[in-house]
N, C-alpha and C positions, 0 to 999 in steps of 0.2 A: 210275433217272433216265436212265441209258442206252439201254433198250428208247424209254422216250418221247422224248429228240432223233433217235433213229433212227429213230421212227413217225413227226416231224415234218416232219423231213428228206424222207421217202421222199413223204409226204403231198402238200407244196408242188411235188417233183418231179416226178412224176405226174401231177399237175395241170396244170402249166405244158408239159408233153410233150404231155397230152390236144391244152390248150386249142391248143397250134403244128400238132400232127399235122389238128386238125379244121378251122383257117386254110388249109392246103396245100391238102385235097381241097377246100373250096369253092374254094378261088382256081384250080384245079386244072378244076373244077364250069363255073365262070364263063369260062375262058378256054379252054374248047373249046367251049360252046355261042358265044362268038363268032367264034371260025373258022370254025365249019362252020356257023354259023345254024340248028342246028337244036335247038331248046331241049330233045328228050330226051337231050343229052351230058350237063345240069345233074344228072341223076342218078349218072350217075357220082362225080360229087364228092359227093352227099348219103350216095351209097353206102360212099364210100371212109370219108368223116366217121362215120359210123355204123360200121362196122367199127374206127375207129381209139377210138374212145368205147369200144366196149364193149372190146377187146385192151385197155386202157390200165387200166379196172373191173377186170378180171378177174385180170391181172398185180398190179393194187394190191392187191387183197382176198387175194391170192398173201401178197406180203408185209408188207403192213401191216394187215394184222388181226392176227396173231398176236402181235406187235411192242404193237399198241394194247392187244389183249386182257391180256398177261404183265406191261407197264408198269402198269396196270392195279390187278391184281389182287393186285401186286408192292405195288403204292404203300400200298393196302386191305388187305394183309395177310391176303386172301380166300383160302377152300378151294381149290383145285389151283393156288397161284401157282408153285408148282415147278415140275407139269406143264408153265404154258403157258410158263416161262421156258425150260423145257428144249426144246420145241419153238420158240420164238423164235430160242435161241440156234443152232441148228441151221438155222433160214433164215437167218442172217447169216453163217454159213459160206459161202456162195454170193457172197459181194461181198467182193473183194478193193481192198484187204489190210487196211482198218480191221473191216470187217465181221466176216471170218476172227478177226483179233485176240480182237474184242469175242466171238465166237461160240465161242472156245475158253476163255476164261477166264469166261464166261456158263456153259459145260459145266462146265469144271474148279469151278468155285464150287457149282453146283446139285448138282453129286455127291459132294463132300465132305462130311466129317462133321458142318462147322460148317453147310454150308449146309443137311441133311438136317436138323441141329438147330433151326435158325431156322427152316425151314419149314414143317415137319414139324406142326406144332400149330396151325398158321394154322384159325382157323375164322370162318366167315360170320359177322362181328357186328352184321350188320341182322338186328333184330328183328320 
């Protein structure tokens, strides 16, 4: 349940940063082609918006994929839920200090014996 308010969390973030960052460059876009009149400045801001779309994709798939995938597979009780947990909780290392928390005691669980037990047998139950 953790992995997925952290995926949800990060998701709405992300988005709401995209959609601010790609607001600046057009208004950015728009208010130099009207100082200088000359409407190839509008690129500039389509460019900046397009640069700031894809940083923002690239960053999220960064950390909310792993987060989506481990939640996931965690919930499904799917083959490698361990793996992706252990690499999820290893990207929430990286955000301080809930993250870290969550990211150390994510590690301390997946590596323990109870967790090695519980996870350990997970297999794919779509048939």
């Amino acid at each position: 349940m953790g992995f997925a308010v952290f995926a949800a969390i990060f998701a709405f973030t992300f988005l709401l940063l995209m959609l601010v960052s790609l607001g600046v460059f057009i208004a950015l876009g728009i208010t130099l082609t009207k100082e200088t009149g000359d409407t190839n400045q509008a690129g500039v801001g389509i460019l900046g918006g397009v640069f700031a779309v894809a940083f923002y994709c690239i960053i999220g798939a960064i950390y909310e994929l792993p987060l989506a995938v481990a939640s996931f597979k965690l919930w499904k009780r799917r083959r490698h839920a361990r793996v992706w947990g252990i690499i999820a909780a290893i990207v929430l290392l990286l955000l301080m200090p809930l993250g870290t928390a969550f990211g150390v005691y994510g590690l301390w669980f997946f590596f323990s014996p109870e967790g090695r037990k519980n996870l350990s047998g997970t297999e794919d139950l779509a048939v």
